[in-house]
N, C-alpha and C positions, 0 to 999 in steps of 0.2 A: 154597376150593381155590386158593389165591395162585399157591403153589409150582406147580401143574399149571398155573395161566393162565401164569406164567411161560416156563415151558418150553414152551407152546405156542407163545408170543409169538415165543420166543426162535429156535422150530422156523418158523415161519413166513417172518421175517426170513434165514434161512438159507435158505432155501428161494427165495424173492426175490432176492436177492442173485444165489447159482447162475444161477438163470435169466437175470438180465442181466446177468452176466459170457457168457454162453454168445453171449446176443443180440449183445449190444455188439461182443463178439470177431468172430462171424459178420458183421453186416452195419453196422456203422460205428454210433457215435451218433445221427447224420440220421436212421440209417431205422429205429428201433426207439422207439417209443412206451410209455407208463405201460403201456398197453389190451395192448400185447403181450407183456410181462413178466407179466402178471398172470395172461394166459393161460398162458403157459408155465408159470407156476407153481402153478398150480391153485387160485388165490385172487381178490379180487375186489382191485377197480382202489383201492378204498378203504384195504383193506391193505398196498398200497402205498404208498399217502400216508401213511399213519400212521408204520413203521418208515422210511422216508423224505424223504417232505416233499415232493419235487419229480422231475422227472428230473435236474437238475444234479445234487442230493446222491446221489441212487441212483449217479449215475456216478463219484462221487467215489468213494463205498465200493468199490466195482466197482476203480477205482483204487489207491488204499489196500490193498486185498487182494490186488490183483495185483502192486505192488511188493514187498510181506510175503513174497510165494511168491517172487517171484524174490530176494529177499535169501536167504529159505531154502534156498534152492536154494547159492548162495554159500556160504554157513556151511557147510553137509551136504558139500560139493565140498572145499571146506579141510580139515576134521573128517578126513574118509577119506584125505587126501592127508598130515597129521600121523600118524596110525597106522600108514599103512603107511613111516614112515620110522625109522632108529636114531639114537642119542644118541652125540653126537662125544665124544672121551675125556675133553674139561673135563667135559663134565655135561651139555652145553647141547643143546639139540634143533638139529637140522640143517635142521629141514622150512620155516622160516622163509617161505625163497623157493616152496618146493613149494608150500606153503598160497595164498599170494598167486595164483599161477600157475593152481592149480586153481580157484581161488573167479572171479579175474578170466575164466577161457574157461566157467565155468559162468554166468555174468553173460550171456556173451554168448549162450548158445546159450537162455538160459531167457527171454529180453527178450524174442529174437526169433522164442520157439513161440506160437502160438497156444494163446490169445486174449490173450496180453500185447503183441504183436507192433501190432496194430490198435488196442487201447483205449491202451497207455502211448505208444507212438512214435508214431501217426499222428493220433487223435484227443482225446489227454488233453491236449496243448499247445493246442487250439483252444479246448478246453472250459471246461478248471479254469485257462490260462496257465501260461505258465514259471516263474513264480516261486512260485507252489502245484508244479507240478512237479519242480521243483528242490526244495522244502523236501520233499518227498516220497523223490525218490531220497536228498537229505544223511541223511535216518530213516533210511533203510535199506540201500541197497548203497553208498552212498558210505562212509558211518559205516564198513562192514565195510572196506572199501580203505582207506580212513584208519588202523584199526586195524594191519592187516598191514602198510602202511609203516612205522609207528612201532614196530612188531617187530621191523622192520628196521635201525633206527636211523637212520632218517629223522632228520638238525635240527629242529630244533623251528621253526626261521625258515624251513625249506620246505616243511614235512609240507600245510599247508593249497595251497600253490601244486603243488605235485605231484600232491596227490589231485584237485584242481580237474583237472588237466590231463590227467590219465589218464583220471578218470573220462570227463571230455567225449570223449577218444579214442574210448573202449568206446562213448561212447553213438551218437557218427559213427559208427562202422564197423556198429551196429545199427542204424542208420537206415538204411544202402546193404546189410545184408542184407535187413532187412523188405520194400526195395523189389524184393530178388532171391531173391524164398523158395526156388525152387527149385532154383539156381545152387549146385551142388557146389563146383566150383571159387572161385566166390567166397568160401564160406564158411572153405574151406580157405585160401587166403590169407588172411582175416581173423584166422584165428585162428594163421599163421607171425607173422602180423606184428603182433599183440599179442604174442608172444613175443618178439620184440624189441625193442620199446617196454619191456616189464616190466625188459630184463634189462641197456637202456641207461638206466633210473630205479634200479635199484637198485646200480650199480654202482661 
């Protein structure tokens, strides 16, 4: 029965993972152990080591999945913001800026929900380092911002130094939200004044 050990394997590793996305997100990497993911997950501590290896790697995937989701989240925010817009008389779509615009404040509001909020800003730099870090966001939501500048007709001799710059922008202003979860106000500046960051790069 391959195929069914497969899918079990496959259903178990899901299932682990969840769980220490939930853990991790809740109470920091310090305070969550193999022993307790496994309980949350309804497995033994041994199957965890297998689809994982360690708590480092378990945290990584943890990682990895939570940058995926908030990229997703990016794309799905552009996507809806091209449809709902019309085509200028050349031919050409108009949403160019609208897509940037929507994808860049969906960046920020999806970094800074829980459980990405704790495991990507506060404790993935301590864990995995910056520079795993970094090659993690360039995969996925930089890649998308880079994308949408050079739709814009971004140079080609500044596209890498602008997406560098922006994105670190995005990633400061979700650092001084995660520290201000509950701060209306903050949030709402945050996201006037990504608005004009976007609209003094693209202009």
């Amino acid at each position: 029965m391959p195929r069914a050990t497969a899918a079990a394997a496959a259903e178990t590793a899901r299932v682990v993972l969840a769980a220490a996305t939930e853990l991790f997100g809740a109470r920091g990497y310090a305070d969550v152990s193999l022993e307790d993911v496994a309980e949350a997950a309804g497995v033994t501590r041994g199957a965890v080591y297998h689809h994982y290896a360690n708590k480092p790697g378990l945290f990584r995937a943890v990682a990895a999945g939570l940058q995926d989701a908030v990229a997703g989240s990016v794309v799905a925010a552009a996507d809806a913001a091209s449809h709902g817009r019309a085509t200028d008389a050349s031919g050409d779509t108009n949403s160019a800026f609208e897509e940037l615009r929507a994808g860049s404040h969906a960046f920020l509001d999806a970094i800074t929900a829980a459980p990405a909020a704790r495991v990507l800003l506060v404790d993935a730099p301590a864990v995995i380092g910056w520079a795993e870090w970094r090659e993690l966001d360039a995969a996925n939501s930089a890649r998308h911002l880079r994308e949408a500048l050079a739709s814009l007709g971004t140079p080609d001799d500044l596209l890498d130094a602008l997406t560098a710059q922006l994105s670190g922008a995005m990633n400061e202003a979700a650092l001084q939200l995660a520290a201000r979860p509950a701060d209306a106000s903050a949030r709402a500046a945050a996201h006037r004044a990504l608005d004009r960051l976007l609209e003094a790069a693209v202009a």
